[in-house]
N, CA, C and O of each residue as an XYZ file, in Angstrom:
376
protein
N       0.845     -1.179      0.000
C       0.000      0.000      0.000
C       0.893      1.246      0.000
O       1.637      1.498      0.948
N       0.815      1.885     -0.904
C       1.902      3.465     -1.050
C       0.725      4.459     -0.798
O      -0.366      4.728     -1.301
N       1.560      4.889      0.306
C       0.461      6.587      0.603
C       1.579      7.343      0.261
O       2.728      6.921      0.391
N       1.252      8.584     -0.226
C       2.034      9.943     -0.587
C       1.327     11.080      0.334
O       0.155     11.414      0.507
N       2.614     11.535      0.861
C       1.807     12.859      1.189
C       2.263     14.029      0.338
O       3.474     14.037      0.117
N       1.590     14.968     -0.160
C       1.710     15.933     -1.228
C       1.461     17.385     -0.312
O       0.705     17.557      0.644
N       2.366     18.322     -0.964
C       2.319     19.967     -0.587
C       2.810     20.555     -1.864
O       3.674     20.228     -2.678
N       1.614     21.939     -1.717
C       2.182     22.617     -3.109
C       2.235     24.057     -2.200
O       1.221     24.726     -2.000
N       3.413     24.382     -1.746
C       3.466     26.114     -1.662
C       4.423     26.794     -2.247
O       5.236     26.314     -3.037
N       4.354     28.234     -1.794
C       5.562     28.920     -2.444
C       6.649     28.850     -1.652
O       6.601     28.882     -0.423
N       7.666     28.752     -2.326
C       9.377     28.666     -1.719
C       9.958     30.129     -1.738
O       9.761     31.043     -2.540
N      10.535     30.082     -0.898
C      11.106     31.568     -0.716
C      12.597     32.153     -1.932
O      13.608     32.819     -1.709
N      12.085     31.545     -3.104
C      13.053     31.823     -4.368
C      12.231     32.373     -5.204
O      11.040     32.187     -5.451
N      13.168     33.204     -5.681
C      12.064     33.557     -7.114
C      12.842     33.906     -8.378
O      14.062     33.762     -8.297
N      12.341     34.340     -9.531
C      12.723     33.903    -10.292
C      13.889     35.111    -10.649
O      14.300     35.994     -9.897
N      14.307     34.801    -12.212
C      15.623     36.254    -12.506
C      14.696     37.504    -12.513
O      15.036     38.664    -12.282
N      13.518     37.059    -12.811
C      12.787     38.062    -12.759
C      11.687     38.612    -11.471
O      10.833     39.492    -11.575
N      11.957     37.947    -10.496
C      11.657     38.238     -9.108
C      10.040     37.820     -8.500
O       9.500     38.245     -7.479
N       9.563     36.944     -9.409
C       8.729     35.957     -9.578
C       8.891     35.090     -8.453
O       9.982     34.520     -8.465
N       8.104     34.790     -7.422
C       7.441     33.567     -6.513
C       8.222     32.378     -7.334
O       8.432     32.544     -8.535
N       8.582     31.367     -6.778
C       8.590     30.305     -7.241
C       7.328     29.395     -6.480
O       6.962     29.645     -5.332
N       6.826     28.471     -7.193
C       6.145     27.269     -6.087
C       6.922     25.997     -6.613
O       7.513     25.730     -7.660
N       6.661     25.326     -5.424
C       7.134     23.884     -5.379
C       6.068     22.765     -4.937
O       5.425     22.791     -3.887
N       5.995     21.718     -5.993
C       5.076     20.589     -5.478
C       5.550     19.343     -5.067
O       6.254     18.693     -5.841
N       5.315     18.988     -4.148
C       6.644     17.652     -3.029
C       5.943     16.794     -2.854
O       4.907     16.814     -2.190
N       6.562     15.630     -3.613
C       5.380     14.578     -2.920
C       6.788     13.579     -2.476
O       7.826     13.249     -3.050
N       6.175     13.322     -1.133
C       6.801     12.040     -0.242
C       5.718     10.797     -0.355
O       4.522     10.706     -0.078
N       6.934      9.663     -1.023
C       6.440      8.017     -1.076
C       6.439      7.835      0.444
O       7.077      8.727      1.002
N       5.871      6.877      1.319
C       6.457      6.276      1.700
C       7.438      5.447      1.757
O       8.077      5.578      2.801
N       7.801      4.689      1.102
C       8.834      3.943      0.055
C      10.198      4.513     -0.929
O      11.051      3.953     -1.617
N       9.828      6.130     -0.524
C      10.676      6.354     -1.765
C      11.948      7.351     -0.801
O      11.599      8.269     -0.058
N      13.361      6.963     -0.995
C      14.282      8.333      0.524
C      14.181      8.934     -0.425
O      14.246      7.714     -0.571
N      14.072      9.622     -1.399
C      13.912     10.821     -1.657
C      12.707     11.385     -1.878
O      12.046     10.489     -2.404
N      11.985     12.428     -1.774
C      10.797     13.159     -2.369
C      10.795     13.257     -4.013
O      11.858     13.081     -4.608
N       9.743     13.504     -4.643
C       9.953     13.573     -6.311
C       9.239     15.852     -5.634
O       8.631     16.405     -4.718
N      10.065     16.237     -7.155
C       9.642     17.766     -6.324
C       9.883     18.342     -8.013
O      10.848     18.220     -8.768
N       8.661     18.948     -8.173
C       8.309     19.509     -9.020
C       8.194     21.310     -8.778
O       7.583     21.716     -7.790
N       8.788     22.242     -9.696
C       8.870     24.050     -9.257
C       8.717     24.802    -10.274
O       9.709     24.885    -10.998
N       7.886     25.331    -10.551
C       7.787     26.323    -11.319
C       7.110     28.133    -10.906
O       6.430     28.455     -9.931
N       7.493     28.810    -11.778
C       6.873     30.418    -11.634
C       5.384     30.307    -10.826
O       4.633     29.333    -10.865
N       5.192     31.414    -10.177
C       3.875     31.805     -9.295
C       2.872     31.360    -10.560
O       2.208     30.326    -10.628
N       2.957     32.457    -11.558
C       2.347     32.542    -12.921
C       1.554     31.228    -13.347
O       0.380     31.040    -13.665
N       2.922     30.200    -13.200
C       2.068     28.618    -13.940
C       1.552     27.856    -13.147
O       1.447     26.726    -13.623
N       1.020     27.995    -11.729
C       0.617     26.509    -10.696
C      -0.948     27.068    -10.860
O      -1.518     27.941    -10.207
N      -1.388     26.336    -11.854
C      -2.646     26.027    -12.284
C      -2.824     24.506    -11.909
O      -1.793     23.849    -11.769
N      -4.303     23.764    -11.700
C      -4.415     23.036    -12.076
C      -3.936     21.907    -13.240
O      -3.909     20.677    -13.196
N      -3.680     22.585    -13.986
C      -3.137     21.816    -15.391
C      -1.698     21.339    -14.994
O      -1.304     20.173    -15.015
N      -1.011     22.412    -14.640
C       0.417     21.931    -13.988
C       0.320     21.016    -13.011
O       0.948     19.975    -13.202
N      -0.433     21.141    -11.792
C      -0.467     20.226    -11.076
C      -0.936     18.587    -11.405
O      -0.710     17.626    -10.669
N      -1.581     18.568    -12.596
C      -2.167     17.452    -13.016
C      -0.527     16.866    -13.611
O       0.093     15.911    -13.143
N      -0.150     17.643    -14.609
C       1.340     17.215    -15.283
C       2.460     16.953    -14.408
O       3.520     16.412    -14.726
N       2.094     17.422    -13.194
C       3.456     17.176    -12.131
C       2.713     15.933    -11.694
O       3.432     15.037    -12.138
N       1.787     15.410    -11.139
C       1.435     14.405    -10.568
C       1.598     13.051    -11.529
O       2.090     11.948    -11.291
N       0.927     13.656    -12.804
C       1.385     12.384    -13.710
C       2.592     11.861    -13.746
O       2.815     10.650    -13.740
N       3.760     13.087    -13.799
C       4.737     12.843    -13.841
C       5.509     12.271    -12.700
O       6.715     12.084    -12.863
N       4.829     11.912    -11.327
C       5.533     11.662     -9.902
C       5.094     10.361    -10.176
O       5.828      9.372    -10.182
N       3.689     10.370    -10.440
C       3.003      8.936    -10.948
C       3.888      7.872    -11.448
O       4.114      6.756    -10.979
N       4.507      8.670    -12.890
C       5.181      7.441    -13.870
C       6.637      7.197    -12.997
O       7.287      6.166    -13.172
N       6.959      7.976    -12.293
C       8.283      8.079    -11.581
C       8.415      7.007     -9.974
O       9.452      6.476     -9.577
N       7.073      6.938     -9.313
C       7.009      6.589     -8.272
C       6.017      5.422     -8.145
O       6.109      4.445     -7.401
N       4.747      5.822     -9.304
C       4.161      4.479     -8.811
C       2.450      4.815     -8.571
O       2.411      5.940     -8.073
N       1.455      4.436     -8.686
C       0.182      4.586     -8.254
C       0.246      4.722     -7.074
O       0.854      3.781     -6.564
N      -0.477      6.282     -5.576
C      -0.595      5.600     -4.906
C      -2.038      5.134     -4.320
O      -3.029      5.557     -4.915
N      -2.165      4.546     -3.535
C      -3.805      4.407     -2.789
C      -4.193      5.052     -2.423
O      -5.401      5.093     -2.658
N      -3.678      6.077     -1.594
C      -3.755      7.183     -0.992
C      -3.173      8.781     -0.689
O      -2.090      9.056     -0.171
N      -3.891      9.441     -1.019
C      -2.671     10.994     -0.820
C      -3.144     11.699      0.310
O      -4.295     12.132      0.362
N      -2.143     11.865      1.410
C      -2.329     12.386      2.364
C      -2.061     14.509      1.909
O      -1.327     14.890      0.997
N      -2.768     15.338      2.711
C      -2.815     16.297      2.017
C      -2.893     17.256      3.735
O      -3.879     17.118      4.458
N      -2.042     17.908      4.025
C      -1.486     19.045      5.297
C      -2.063     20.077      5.161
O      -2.889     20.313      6.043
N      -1.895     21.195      3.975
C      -2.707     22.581      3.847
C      -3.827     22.346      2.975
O      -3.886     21.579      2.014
N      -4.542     22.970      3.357
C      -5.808     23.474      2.575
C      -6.156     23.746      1.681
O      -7.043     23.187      1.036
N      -5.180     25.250      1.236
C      -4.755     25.111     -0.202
C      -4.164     23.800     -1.571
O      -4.139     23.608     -2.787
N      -3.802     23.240     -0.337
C      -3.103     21.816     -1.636
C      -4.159     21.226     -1.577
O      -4.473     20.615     -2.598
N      -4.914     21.183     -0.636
C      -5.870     20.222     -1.254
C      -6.704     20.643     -1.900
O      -7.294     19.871     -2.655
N      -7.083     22.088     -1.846
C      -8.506     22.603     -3.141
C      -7.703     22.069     -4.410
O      -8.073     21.115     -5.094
N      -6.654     22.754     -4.606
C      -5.915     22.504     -5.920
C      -6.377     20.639     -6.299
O      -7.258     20.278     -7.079
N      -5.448     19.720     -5.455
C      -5.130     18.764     -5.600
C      -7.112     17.747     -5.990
O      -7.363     16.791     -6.724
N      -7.903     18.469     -5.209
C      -9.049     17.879     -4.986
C      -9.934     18.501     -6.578
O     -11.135     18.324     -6.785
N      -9.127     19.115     -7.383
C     -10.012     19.623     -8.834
C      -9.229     18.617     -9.950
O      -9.532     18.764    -11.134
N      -8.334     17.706     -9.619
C      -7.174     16.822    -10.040
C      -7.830     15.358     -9.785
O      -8.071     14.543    -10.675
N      -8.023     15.219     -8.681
C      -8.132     13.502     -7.809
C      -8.602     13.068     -8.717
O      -7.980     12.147     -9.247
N      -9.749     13.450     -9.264
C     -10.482     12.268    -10.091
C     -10.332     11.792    -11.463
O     -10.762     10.817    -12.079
N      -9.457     12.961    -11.796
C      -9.050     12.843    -13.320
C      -7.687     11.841    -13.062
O      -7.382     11.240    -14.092
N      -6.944     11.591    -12.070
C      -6.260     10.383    -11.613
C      -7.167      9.123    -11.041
O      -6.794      8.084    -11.585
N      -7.666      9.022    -10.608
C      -8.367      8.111     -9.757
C      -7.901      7.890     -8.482
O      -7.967      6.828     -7.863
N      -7.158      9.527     -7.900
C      -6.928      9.294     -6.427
C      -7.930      9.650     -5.471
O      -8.912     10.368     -5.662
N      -7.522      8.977     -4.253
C      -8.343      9.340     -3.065
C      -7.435     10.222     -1.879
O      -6.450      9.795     -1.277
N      -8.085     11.607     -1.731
C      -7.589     12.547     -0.852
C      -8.033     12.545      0.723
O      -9.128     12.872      1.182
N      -6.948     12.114      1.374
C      -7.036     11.920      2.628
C      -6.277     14.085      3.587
O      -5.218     14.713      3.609
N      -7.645     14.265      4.102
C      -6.957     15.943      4.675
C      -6.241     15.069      6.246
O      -6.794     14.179      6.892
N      -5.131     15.585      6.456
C      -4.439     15.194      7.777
C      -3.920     16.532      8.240
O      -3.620     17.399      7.419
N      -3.806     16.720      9.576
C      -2.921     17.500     10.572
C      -1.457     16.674     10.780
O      -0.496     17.241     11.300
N      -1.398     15.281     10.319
C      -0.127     14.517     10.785
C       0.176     14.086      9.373
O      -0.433     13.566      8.438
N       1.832     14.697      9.728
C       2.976     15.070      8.859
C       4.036     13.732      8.891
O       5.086     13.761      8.249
């Protein structure tokens, strides 16, 4: 059973052009490293987030479950779930 827990906020970098960066982190259980996806304030749309997940997907694996910390990641993540066939678990435990 692979649970991921996923966060999408902004990182305190920004760009040459002084642009927010965000970063999307997803921790396997299974996996020592995180898979971590970053781009401009500008592009963390839905659409990106769908292309970063696919892409953690083909990298890490289906999981059963995505555990989800802020609020914000999960509105985002919860306009996504179903076009994956994930199930969003909201947690306070990290």
């Amino acid at each position: 059973m692979t649970v991921w827990q996923v966060d999408c906020y902004r990182r305190p970098l920004n760009t040459a052009t002084g642009e927010p960066r965000w970063e999307l982190l997803v921790c396997a259980d299974h996996q020592p490293e995180p898979y971590r996806a970053i781009c401009p304030q500008s592009e963390v749309t839905p659409a990106w987030v769908l292309n970063a997940m696919k892409t953690a997907i083909a990298q890490i694996g289906q999981p059963v479950e995505i555990q989800v910390f802020r609020p914000q990641t999960l509105n985002l993540l919860a306009a996504i779930a179903p076009q994956l066939g994930l199930t969003l678990t909201p947690t306070r435990h990290t």
